[in-house]
N, C-alpha and C positions, 0 to 999 in steps of 0.2 A: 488539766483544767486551766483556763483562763485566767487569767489574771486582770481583764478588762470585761467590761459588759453596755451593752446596750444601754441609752438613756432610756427608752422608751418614752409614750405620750401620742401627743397629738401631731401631726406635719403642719396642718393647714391651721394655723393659728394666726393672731392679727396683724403681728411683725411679717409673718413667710408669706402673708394674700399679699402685704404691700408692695415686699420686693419682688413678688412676683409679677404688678404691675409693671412698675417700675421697669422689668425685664423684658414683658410684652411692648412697652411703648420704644424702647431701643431695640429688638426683634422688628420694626415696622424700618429701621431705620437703616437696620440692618440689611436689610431684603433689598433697598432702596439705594445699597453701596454696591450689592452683589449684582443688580441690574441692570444701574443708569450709569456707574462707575464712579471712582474717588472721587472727581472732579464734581460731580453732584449733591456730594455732602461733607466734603470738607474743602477748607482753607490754607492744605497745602500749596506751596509753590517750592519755585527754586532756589528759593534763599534758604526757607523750612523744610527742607525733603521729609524729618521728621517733625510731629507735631506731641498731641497731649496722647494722641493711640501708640507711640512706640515710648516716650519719656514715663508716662505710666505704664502700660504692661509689661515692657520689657526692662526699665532701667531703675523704675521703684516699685513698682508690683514682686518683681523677682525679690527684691531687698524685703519687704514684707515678708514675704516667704523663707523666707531663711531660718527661719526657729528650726528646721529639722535639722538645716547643717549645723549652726550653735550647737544643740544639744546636743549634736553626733559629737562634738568636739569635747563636749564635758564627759558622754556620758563612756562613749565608746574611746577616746585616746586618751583622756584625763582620769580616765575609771572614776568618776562619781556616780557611783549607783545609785545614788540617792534620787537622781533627779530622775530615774527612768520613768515612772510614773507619767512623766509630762511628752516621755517622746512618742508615742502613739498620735495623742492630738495634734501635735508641732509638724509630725509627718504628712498628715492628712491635710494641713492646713497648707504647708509646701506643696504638695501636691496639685493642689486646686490651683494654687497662687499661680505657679509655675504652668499649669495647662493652660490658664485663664488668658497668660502672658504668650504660648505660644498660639494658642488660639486669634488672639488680640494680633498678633502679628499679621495675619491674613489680610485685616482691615489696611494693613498699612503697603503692602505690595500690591503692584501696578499690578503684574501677571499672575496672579492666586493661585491659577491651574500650573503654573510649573515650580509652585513649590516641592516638588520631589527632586529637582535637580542639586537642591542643597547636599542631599546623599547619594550623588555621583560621584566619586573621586575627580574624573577625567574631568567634568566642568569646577573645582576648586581654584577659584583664587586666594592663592597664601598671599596674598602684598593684601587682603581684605579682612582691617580687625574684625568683622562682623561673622565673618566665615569661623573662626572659634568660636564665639558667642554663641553662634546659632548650633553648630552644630553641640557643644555641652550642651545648653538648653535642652536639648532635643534627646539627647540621650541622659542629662540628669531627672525631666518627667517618665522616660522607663524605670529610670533606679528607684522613684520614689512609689510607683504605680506598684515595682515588687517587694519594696519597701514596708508597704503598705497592704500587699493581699494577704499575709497571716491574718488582719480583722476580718476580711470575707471569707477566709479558707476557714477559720473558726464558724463563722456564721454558719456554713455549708457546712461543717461537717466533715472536709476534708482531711482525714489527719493525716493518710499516707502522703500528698500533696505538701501540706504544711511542714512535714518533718525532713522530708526532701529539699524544701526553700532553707529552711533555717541551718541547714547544712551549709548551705554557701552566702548566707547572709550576711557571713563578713566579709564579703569580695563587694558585695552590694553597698555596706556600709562602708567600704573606702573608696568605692567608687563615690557614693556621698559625701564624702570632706574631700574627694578632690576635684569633682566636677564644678559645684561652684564655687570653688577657691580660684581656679582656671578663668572661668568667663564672668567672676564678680569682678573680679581686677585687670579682665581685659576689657569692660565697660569703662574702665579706668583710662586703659591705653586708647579707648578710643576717643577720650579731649584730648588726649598727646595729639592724635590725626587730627583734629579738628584746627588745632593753634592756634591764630591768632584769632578765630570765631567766638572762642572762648575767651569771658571776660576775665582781665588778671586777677582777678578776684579767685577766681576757681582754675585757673591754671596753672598747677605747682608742676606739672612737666613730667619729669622720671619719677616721682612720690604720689599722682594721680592712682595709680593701680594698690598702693599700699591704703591711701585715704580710702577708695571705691572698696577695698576690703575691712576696713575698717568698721566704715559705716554698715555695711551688710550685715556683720555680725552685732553689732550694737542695736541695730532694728529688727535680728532675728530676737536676740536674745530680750531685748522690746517688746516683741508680737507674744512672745512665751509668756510672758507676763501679763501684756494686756487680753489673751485666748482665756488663760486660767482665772483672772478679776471676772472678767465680763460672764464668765462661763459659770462661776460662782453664785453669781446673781440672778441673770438668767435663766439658770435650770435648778433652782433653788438647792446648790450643794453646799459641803464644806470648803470654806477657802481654805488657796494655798500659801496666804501670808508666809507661815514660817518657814517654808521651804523656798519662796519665790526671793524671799530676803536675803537668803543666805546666794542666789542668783543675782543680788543686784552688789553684792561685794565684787563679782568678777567684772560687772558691768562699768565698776569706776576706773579699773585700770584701760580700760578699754576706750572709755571717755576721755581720760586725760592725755591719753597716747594721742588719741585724735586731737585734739584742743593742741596739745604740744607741737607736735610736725605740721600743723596749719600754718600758726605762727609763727614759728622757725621758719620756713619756707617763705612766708612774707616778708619777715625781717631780711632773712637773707639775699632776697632778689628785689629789694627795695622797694617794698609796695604796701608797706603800712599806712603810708601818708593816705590810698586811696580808701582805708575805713572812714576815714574822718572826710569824707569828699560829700555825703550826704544826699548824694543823687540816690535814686532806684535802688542801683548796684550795693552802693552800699550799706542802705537800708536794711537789705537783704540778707546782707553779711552781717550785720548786727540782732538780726532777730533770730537768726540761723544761730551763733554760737551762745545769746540768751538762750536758747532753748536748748542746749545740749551740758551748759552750766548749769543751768537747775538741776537737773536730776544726780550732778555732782555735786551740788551740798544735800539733797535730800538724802543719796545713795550714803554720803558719809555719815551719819546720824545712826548711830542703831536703831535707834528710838522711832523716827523718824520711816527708816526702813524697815523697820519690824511693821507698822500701820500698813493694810491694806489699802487703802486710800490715798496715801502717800507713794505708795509701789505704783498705785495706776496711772498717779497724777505724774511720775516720771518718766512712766512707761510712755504714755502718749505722747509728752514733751519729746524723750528721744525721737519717736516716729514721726513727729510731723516736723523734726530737725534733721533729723534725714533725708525724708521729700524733699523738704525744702532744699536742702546741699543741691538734691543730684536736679531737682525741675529748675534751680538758679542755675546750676551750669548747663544743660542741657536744652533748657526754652528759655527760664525771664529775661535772662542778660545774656543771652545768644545771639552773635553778630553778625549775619551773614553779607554783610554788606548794605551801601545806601541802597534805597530804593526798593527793601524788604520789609514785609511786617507779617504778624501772623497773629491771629486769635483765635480756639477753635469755635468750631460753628455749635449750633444745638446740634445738631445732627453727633458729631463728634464726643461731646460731652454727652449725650443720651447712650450713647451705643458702652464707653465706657463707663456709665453708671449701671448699665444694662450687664454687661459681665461683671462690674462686682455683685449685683444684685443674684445673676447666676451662681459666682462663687460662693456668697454666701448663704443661698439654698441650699444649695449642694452640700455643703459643709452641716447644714442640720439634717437635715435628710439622712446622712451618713451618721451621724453620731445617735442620732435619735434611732435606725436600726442595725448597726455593728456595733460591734464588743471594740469601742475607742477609748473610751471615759475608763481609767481603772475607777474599780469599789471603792466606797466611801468607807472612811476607817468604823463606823457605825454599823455600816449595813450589814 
């Protein structure tokens, strides 16, 4: 028997009609990319090859996504059972995250129709950090898709199918800690490629891959927190304060590790002096580590962390301290040289509101009829 169940209810309720708009009006814009071509609705150039379609879905979208590798890492190498409860929805939410991001990529390649040459061996360039990336991508969305079918093979009724998956489920599950350990930290190595594009603010060099890991886990294990609040309220369940609390202990050592090696790294390559410089750049850097020090004095407070209220208000702090990291080194303070600029268009920003709007349909759709949500200790 399951150990998860269906939310049940209604789909079409007054949040899902909107994002559904929301979907259709970037679906219009989308159609509008697929036709007349990039050049028609976004503000790429050659200074910006990428814009807000590849920095979100692929470089913070993925990072949101991360709650299933966090968990894998507590629940399947760290053996805390305790938190399993949470990994069903962590999965499903990675999974979405991660399609939504390779999906998202389409919008961003000139030639869309030869995306399959990525899994030709013979056209691989190894000198191309992107060539990792894409391809984990690409094969951590199968891990999580079978990650993930024991909630539909339950649905269905499949039990020969399911007892077959779960047989090799731990090859599945190590595939999952080390596909995105792989291409979280070679989104790292790829401002190493960038150099001096990157402002020294965000360019620590050979410690880029360790930071781009860092942060992924802290906004995975972020997103697990803020899935379970929001999910609490939302679907009128029991919270998961007491369990999420003892989640946000692992979360300060995590915090401080990053706060530490930032700094070191500044110090060490002489470039303190440019927080205090007050322009853009370093505005940026100052709101970015406010926001990832909060949730370091709230995390350290039992009292404090015990409040569900408290968990969400750090939860969200981490995650828009991590956008912010990876969108400050990868767009606001990104240098391609004079006589570049970039903003995205409507077009641009409707089509990305437009897939998370997608995402996050999907994501109820699915919870509201698979067995995702384990039972409420009541029911």
């Amino acid at each position: 028997m399951s150990n998860h169940q269906a939310l049940g209810g209604r789909i079409f309720t007054g949040p899902f009609i909107v994002l559904l708009v929301v979907f259709v009006i970037g679906c219009v814009f989308m159609v509008e990319r697929f036709t007349e071509g990039m050049g028609a609705v976004s503000n790429l150039n050659g200074g910006f090859a990428w814009g807000i379609w590849v920095v979100y879905d692929v470089v913070v979208g993925t990072a949101f996504a991360c709650g299933g590798y966090a968990l894998a890492f507590m629940v399947y190498v760290f053996n805390k059972g305790q938190y399993h409860p949470l990994v069903r929805p962590a999965v499903l939410a990675s999974l979405l995250g991660y399609a939504m991001g390779g999906f998202g990529a389409f919008f961003d390649m000139g030639r869309f129709w030869q995306f399959y040459e990525i899994f030709i061996p013979g056209n691989w360039n190894f000198n191309s950090v992107m060539l990792e990336v894409g391809l984990c991508v690409s094969a951590y969305i199968v891990v999580l898709a079978l990650e993930f079918a024991p909630a539909l093979l339950e649905k269905l009724g499949l039990e020969g199918l399911l007892k077959a998956l779960n047989k090799v489920l731990f090859l599945l599950i190590a595939l999952g800690v080390l596909l995105p350990t792989m291409h979280q930290s070679s989104l790292g190595s790829l401002l190493i490629a960038a150099g001096h594009k990157v402002h020294p603010l965000w360019q620590s060099l050979h410690m880029q891959p360790v930071l781009a890991l860092l942060t992924a886990l802290i906004m995975g294990f972020s997103i697990v927190i803020f899935e379970a609040s929001t999910s609490a309220v939302g679907f009128g369940r029991e919270s998961e304060s007491p369990l999420l609390a003892k989640l946000g202990k692992v979360i300060i050592g995590l915090l401080v590790a990053f706060l530490a090696i930032r700094l070191i790294v500044l110090m060490t390559q002489g470039k303190l002096g440019l927080i205090f410089g007050f322009d853009f750049a370093s505005l940026m850097f100052l709101l970015e580590m406010a926001l990832f020090i909060i949730p370091v004095f709230i995390l350290l407070s039992p009292a404090r962390r015990g409040r569900g209220s408290q968990l969400l208000i750090a939860a969200v702090s981490m995650l828009i301290a991590g956008a912010l990291y990876r969108f400050s080194a990868f767009l606001f303070t990104y240098s391609p040289g004079p006589g570049y600029s970039y903003f995205p268009s409507v077009a641009e920003i409707m089509i990305t509101l437009g897939l998370i709007a997608l995402e996050l349909m999907a994501y109820l759709v699915l919870v509201i009829t698979l067995p995702v949500l384990h039972p409420e200790k009541h029911a």
